[in-house]
PDB file of N, CA, C and O in Angstrom, chain B, residues numbered from 101:
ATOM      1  N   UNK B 101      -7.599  14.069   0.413  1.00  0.00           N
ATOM      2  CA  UNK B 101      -8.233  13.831  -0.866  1.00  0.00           C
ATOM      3  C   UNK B 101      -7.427  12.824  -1.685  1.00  0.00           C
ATOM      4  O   UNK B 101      -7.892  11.842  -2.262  1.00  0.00           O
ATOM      5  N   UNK B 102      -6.185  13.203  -1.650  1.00  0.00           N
ATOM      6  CA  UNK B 102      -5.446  12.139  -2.531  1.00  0.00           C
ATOM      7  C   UNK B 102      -5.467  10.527  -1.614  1.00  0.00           C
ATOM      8  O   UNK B 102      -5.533   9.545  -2.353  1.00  0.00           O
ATOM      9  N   UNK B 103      -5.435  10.362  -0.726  1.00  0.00           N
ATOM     10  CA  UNK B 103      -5.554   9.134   0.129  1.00  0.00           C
ATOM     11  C   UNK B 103      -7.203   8.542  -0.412  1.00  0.00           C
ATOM     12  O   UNK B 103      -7.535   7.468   0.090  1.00  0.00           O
ATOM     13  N   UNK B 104      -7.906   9.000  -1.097  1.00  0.00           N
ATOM     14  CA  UNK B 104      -9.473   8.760  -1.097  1.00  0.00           C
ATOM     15  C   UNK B 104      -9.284   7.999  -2.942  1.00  0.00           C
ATOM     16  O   UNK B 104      -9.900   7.189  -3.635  1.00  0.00           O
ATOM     17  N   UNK B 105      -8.407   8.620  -3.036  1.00  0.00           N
ATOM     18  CA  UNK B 105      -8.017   7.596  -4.957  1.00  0.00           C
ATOM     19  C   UNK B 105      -7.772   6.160  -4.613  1.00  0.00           C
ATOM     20  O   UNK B 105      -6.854   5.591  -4.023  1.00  0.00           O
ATOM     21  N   UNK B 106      -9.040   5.697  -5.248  1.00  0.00           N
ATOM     22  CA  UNK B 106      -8.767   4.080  -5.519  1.00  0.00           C
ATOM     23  C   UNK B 106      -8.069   3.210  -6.220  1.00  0.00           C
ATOM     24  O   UNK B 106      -8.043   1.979  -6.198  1.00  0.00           O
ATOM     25  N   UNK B 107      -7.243   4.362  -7.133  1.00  0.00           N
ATOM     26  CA  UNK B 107      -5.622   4.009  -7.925  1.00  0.00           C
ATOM     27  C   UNK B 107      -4.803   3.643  -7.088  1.00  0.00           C
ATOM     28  O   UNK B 107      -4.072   2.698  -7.388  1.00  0.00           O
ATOM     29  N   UNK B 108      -4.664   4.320  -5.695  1.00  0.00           N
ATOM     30  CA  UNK B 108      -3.470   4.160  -4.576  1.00  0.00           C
ATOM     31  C   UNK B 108      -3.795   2.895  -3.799  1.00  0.00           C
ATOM     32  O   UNK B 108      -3.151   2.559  -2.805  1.00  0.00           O
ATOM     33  N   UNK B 109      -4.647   2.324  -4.208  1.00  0.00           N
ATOM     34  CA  UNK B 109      -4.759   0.977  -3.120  1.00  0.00           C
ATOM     35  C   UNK B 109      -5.042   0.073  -3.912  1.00  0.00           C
ATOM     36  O   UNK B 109      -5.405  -0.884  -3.228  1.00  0.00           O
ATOM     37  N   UNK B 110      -5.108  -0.318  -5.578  1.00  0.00           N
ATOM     38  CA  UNK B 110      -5.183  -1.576  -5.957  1.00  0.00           C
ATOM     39  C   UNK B 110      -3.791  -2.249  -5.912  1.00  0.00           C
ATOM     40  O   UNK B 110      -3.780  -3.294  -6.561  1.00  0.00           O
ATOM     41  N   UNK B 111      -2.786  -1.984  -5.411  1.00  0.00           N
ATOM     42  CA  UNK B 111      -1.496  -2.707  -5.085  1.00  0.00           C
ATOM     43  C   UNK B 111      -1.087  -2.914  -3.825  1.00  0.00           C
ATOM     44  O   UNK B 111      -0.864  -1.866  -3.219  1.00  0.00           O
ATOM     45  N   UNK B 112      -0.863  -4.166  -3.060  1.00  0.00           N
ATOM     46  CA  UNK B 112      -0.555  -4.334  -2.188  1.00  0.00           C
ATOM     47  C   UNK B 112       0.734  -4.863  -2.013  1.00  0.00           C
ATOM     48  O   UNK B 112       0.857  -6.046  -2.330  1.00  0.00           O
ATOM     49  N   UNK B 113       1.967  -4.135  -1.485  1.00  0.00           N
ATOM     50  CA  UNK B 113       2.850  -5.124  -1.463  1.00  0.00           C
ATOM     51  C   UNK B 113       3.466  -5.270  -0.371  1.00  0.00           C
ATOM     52  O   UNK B 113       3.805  -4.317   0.330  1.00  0.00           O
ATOM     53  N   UNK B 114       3.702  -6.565  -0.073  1.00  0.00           N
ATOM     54  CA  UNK B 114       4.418  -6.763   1.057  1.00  0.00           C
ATOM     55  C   UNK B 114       5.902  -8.277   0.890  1.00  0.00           C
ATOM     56  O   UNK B 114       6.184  -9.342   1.439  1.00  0.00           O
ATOM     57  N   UNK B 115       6.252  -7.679   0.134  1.00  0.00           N
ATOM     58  CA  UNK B 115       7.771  -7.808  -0.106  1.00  0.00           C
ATOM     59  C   UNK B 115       8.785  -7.726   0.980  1.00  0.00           C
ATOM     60  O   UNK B 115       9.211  -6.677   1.463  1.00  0.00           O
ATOM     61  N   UNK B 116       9.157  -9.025   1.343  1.00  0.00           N
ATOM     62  CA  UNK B 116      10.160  -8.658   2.064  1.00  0.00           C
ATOM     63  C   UNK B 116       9.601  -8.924   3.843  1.00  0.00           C
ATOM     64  O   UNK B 116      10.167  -9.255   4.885  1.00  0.00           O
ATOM     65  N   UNK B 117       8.404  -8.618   3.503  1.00  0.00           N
ATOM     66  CA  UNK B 117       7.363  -8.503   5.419  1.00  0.00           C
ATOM     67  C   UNK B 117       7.476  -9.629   6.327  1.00  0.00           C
ATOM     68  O   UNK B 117       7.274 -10.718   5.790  1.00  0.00           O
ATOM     69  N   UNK B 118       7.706  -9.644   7.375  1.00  0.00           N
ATOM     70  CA  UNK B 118       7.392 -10.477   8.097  1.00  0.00           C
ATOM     71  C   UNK B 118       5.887 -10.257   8.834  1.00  0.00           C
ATOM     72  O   UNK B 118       5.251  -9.226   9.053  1.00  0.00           O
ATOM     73  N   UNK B 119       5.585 -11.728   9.132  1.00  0.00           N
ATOM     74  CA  UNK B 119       3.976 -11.776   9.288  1.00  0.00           C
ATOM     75  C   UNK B 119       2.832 -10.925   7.954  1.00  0.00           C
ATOM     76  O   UNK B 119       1.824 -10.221   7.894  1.00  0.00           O
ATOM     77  N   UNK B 120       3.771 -11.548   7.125  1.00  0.00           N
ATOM     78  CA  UNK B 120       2.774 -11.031   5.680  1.00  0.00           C
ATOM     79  C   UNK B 120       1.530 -11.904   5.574  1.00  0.00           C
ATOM     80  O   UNK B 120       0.781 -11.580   4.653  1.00  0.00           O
ATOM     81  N   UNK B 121       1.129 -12.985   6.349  1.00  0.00           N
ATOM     82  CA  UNK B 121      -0.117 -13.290   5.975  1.00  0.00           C
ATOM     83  C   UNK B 121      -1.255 -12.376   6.875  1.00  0.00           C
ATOM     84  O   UNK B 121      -2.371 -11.996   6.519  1.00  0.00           O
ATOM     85  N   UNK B 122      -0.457 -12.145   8.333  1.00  0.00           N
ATOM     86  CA  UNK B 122      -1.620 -11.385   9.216  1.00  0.00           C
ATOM     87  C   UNK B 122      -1.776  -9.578   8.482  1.00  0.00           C
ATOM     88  O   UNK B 122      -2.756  -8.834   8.480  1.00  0.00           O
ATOM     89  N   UNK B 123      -0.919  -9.445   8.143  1.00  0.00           N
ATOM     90  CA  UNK B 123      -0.996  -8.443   7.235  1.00  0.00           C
ATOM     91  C   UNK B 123      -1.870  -8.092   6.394  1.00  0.00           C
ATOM     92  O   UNK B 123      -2.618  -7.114   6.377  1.00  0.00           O
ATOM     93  N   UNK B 124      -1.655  -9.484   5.249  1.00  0.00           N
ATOM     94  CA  UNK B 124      -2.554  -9.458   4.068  1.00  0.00           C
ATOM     95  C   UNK B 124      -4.286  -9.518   4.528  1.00  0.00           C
ATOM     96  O   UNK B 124      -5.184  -8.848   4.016  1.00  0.00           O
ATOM     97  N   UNK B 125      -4.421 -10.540   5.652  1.00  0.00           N
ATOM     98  CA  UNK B 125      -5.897 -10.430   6.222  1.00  0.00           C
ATOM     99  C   UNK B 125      -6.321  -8.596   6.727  1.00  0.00           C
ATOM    100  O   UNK B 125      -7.240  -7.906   6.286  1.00  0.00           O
ATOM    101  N   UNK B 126      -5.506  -8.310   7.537  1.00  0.00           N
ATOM    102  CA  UNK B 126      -5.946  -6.979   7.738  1.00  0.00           C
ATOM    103  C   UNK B 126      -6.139  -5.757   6.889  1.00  0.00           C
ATOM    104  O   UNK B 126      -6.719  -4.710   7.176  1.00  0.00           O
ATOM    105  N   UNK B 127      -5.406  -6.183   5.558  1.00  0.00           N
ATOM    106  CA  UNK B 127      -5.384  -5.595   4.517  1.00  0.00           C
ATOM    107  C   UNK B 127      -6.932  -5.551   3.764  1.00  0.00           C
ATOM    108  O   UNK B 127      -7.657  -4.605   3.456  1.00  0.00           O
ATOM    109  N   UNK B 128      -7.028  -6.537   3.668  1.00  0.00           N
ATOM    110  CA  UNK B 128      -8.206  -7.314   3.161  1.00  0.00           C
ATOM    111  C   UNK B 128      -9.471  -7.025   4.080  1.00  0.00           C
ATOM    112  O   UNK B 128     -10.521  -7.443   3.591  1.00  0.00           O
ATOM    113  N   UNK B 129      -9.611  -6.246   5.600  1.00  0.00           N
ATOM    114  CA  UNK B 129     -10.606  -6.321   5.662  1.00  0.00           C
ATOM    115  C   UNK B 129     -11.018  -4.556   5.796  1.00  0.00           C
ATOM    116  O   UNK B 129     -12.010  -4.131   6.388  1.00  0.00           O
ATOM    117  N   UNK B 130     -10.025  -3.746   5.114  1.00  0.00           N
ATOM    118  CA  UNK B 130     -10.503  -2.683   4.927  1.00  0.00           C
ATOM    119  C   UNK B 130     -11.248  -2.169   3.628  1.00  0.00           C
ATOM    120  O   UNK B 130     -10.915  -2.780   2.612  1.00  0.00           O
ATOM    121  N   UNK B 131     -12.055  -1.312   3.479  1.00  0.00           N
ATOM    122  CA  UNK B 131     -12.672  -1.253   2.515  1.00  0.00           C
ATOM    123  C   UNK B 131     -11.807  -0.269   1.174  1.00  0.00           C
ATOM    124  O   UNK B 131     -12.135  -0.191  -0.009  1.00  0.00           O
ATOM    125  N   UNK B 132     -10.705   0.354   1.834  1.00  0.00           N
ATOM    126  CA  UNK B 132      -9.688   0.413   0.677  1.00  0.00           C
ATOM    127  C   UNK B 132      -9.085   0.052  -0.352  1.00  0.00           C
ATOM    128  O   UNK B 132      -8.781   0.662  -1.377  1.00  0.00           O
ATOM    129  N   UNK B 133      -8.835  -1.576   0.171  1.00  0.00           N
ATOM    130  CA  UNK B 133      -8.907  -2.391  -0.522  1.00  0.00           C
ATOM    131  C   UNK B 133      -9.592  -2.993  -1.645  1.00  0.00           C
ATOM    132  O   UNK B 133      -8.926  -3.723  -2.380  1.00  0.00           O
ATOM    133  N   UNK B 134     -11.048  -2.770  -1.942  1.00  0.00           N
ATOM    134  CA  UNK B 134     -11.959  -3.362  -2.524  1.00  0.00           C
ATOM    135  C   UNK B 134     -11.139  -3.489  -4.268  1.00  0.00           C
ATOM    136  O   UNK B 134     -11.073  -4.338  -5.157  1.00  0.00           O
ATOM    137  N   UNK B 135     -10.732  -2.368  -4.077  1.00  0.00           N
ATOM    138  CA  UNK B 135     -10.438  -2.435  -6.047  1.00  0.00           C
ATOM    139  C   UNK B 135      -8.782  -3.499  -5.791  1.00  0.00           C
ATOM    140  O   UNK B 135      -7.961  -3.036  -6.582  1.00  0.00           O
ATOM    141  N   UNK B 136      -8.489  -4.043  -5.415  1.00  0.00           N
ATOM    142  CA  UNK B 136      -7.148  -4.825  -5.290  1.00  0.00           C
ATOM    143  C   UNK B 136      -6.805  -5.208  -6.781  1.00  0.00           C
ATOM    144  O   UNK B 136      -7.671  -5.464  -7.617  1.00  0.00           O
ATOM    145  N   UNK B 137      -5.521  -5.219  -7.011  1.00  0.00           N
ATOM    146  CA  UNK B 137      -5.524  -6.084  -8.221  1.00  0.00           C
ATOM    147  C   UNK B 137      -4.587  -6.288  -8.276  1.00  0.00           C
ATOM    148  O   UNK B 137      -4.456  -6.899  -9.337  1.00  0.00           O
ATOM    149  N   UNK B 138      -3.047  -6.142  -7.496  1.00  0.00           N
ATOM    150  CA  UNK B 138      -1.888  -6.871  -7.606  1.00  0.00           C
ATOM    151  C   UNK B 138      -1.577  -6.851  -6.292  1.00  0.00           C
ATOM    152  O   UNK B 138      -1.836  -5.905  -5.549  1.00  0.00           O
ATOM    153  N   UNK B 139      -0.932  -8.038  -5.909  1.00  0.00           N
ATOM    154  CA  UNK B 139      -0.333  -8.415  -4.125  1.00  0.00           C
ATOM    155  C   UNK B 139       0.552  -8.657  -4.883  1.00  0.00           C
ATOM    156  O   UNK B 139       0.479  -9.151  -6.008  1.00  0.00           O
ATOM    157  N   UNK B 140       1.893  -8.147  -4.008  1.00  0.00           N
ATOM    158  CA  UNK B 140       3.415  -8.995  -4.028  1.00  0.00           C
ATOM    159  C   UNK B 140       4.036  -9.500  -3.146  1.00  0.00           C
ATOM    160  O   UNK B 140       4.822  -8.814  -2.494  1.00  0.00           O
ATOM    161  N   UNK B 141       3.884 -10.611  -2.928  1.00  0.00           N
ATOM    162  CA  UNK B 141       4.456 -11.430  -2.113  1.00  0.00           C
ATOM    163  C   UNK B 141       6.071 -12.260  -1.729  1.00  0.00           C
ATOM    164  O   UNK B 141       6.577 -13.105  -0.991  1.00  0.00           O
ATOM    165  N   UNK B 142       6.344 -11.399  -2.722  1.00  0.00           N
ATOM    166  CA  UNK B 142       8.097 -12.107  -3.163  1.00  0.00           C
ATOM    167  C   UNK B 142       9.111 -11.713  -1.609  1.00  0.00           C
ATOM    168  O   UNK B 142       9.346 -10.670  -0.997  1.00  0.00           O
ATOM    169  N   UNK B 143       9.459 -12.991  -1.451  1.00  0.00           N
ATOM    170  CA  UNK B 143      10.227 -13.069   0.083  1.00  0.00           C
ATOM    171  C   UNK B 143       9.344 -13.176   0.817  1.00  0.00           C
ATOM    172  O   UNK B 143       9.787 -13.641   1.867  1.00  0.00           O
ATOM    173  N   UNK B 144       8.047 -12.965   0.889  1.00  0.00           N
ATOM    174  CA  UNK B 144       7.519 -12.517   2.087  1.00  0.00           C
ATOM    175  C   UNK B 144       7.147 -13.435   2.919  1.00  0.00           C
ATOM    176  O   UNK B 144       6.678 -14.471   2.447  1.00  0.00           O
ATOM    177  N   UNK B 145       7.261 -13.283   4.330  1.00  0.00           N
ATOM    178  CA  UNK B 145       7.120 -14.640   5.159  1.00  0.00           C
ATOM    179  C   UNK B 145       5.523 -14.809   6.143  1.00  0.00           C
ATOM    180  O   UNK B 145       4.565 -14.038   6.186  1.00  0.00           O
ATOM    181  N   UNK B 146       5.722 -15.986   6.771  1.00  0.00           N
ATOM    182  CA  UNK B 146       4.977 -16.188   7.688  1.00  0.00           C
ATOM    183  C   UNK B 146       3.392 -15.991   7.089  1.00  0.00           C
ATOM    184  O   UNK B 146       2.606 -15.283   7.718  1.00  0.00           O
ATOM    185  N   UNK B 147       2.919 -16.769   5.642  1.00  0.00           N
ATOM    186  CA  UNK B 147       1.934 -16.651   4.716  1.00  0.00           C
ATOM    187  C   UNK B 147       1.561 -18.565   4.789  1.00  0.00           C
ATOM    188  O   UNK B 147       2.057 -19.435   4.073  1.00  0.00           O
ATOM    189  N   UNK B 148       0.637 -18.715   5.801  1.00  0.00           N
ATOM    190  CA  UNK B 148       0.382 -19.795   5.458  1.00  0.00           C
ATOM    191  C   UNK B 148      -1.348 -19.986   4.964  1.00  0.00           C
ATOM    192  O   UNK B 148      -2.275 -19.229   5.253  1.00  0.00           O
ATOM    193  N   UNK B 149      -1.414 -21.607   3.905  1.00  0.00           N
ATOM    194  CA  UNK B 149      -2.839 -21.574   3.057  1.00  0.00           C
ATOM    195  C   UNK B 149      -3.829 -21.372   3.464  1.00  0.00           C
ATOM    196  O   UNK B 149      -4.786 -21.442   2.691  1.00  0.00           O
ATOM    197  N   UNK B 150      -4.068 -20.992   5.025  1.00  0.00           N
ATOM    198  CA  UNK B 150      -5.270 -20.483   5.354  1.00  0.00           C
ATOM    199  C   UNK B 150      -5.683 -18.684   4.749  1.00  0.00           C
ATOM    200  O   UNK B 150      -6.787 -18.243   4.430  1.00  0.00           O
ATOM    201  N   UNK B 151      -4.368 -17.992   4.767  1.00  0.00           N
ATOM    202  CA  UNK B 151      -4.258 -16.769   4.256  1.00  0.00           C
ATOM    203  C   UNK B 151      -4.632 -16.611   2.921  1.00  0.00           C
ATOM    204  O   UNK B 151      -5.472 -15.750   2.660  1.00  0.00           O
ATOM    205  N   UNK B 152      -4.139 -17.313   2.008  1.00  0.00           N
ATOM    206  CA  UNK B 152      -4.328 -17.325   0.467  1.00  0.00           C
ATOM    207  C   UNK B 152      -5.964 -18.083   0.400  1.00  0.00           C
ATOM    208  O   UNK B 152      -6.601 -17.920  -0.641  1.00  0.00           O
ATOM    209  N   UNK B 153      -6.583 -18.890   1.527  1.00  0.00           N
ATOM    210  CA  UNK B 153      -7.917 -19.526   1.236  1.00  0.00           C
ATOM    211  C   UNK B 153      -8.486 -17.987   1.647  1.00  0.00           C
ATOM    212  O   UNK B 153      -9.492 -17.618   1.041  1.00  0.00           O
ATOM    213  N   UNK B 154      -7.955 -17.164   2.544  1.00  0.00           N
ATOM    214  CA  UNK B 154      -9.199 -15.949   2.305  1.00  0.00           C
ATOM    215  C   UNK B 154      -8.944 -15.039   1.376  1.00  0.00           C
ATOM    216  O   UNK B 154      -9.862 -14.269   1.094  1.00  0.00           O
ATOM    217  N   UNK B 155      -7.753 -14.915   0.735  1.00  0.00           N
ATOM    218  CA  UNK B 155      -7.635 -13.932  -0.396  1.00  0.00           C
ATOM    219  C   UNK B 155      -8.436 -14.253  -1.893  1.00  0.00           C
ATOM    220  O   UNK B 155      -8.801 -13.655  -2.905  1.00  0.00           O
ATOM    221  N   UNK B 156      -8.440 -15.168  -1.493  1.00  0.00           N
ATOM    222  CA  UNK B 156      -9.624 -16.327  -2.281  1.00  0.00           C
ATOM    223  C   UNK B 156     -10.823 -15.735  -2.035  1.00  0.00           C
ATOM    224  O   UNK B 156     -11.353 -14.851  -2.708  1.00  0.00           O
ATOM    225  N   UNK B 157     -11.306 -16.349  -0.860  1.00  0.00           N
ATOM    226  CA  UNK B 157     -12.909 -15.687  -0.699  1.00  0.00           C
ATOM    227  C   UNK B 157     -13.224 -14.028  -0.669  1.00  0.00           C
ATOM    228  O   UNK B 157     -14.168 -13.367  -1.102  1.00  0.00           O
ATOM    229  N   UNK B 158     -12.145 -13.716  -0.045  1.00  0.00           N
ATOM    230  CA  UNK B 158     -12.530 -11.876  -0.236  1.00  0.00           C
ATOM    231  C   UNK B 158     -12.629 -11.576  -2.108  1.00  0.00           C
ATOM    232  O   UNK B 158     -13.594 -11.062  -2.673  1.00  0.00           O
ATOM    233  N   UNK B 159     -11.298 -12.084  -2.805  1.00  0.00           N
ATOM    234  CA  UNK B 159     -10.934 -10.803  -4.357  1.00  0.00           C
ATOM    235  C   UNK B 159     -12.292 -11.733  -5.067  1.00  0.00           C
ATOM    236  O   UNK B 159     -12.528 -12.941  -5.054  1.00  0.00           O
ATOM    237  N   UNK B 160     -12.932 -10.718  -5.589  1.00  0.00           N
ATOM    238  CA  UNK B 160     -13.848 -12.221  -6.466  1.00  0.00           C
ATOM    239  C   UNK B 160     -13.705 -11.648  -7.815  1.00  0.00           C
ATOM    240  O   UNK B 160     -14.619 -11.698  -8.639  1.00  0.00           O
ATOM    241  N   UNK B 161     -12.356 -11.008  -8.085  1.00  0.00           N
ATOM    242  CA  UNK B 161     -12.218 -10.516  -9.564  1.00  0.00           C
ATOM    243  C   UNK B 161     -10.714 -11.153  -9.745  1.00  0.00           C
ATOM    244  O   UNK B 161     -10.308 -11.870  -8.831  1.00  0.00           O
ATOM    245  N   UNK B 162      -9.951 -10.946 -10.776  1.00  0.00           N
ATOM    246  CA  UNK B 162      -8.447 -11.631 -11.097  1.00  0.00           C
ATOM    247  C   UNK B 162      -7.426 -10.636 -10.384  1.00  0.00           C
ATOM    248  O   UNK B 162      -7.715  -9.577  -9.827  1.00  0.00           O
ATOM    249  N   UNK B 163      -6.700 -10.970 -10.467  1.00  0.00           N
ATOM    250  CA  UNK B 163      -5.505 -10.931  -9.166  1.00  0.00           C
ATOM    251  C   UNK B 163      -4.105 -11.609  -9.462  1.00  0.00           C
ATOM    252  O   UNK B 163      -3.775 -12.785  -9.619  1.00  0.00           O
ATOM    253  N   UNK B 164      -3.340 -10.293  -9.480  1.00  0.00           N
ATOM    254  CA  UNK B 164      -2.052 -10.618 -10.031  1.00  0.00           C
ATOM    255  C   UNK B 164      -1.355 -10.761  -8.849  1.00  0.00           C
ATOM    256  O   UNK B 164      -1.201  -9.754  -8.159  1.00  0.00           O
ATOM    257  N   UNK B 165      -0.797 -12.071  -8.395  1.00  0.00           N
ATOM    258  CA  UNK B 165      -0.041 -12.146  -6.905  1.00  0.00           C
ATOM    259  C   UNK B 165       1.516 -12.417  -7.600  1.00  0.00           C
ATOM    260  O   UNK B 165       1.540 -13.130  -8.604  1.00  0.00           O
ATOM    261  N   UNK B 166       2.487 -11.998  -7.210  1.00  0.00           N
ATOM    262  CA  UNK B 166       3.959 -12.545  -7.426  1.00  0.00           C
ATOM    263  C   UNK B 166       4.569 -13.008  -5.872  1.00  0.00           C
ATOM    264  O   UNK B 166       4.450 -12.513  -4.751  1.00  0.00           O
ATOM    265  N   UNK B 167       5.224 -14.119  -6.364  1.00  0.00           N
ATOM    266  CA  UNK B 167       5.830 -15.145  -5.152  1.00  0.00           C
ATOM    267  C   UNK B 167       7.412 -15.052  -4.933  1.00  0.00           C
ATOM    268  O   UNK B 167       7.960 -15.752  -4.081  1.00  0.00           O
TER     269      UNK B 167
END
Protein backbone atom coordinates (compact mmCIF):
# COMPACT_ATOMS: atom_id res chain seq x y z
CA UNK A 1 0.00 0.00 0.00
CA UNK A 2 2.59 2.44 0.87
CA UNK A 3 4.61 1.64 -2.50
CA UNK A 4 1.08 2.67 -4.36
CA UNK A 5 1.64 6.67 -2.91
CA UNK A 6 2.36 8.88 -5.72
CA UNK A 7 4.33 11.16 -3.14
CA UNK A 8 7.11 8.31 -3.24
CA UNK A 9 7.84 8.57 -6.88
CA UNK A 10 7.72 12.28 -7.88
CA UNK A 11 11.61 12.30 -7.13
CA UNK A 12 13.99 10.66 -9.01
CA UNK A 13 17.44 10.61 -8.10
CA UNK A 14 20.25 9.34 -9.50
CA UNK A 15 23.19 11.05 -8.05
CA UNK A 16 26.25 9.73 -8.30
CA UNK A 17 24.84 6.61 -11.00
CA UNK A 18 26.54 5.28 -13.54
CA UNK A 19 24.57 4.72 -16.79
CA UNK A 20 22.13 7.40 -15.42
CA UNK A 21 20.75 8.12 -18.76
CA UNK A 22 19.63 4.28 -19.43
CA UNK A 23 18.28 4.55 -16.10
CA UNK A 24 16.44 7.71 -16.41
CA UNK A 25 14.68 6.16 -19.77
CA UNK A 26 13.60 3.12 -17.82
CA UNK A 27 12.50 5.24 -15.19
CA UNK A 28 10.44 7.12 -17.43
CA UNK A 29 8.74 4.33 -18.96
CA UNK A 30 7.02 3.15 -15.88
CA UNK A 31 3.82 4.40 -14.99
CA UNK A 32 5.07 5.31 -11.43
CA UNK A 33 6.58 7.79 -12.64
CA UNK A 34 3.81 9.84 -14.17
CA UNK A 35 3.62 12.50 -11.26
CA UNK A 36 7.67 13.23 -11.62
CA UNK A 37 8.70 16.48 -10.53
CA UNK A 38 12.31 16.54 -9.44
CA UNK A 39 15.36 14.39 -11.17
CA UNK A 40 18.82 14.80 -9.67
CA UNK A 41 21.35 14.42 -11.71
CA UNK A 42 24.41 15.86 -9.87
CA UNK A 43 27.62 13.66 -10.77
CA UNK A 44 25.70 11.50 -12.59
CA UNK A 45 27.22 9.89 -15.62
CA UNK A 46 26.85 8.37 -18.92
CA UNK A 47 23.56 11.00 -19.69
CA UNK A 48 23.84 11.85 -23.16
CA UNK A 49 21.15 14.64 -25.23
CA UNK A 50 19.32 11.98 -26.61
CA UNK A 51 18.23 11.12 -22.86
CA UNK A 52 17.25 14.67 -21.79
CA UNK A 53 15.40 14.91 -25.65
CA UNK A 54 13.09 12.13 -24.07
CA UNK A 55 12.71 13.53 -20.65
CA UNK A 56 11.49 16.26 -22.74
CA UNK A 57 8.91 14.39 -24.63
CA UNK A 58 7.72 12.10 -21.76
CA UNK A 59 7.35 15.21 -18.47
CA UNK A 60 4.85 17.58 -20.22
CA UNK A 61 4.55 19.49 -16.84
CA UNK A 62 7.76 21.58 -15.07
CA UNK A 63 10.54 19.72 -13.77
CA UNK A 64 13.06 20.50 -11.36
CA UNK A 65 16.38 18.67 -12.70
CA UNK A 66 19.79 19.54 -10.67
CA UNK A 67 23.20 18.98 -12.54
Amino acid sequence: ALAANPKLWEVLDLHEMKKAGERLISALSLARYRHLKVVNLEFAQDIEDRHFLRLKETVKFSLLCTF
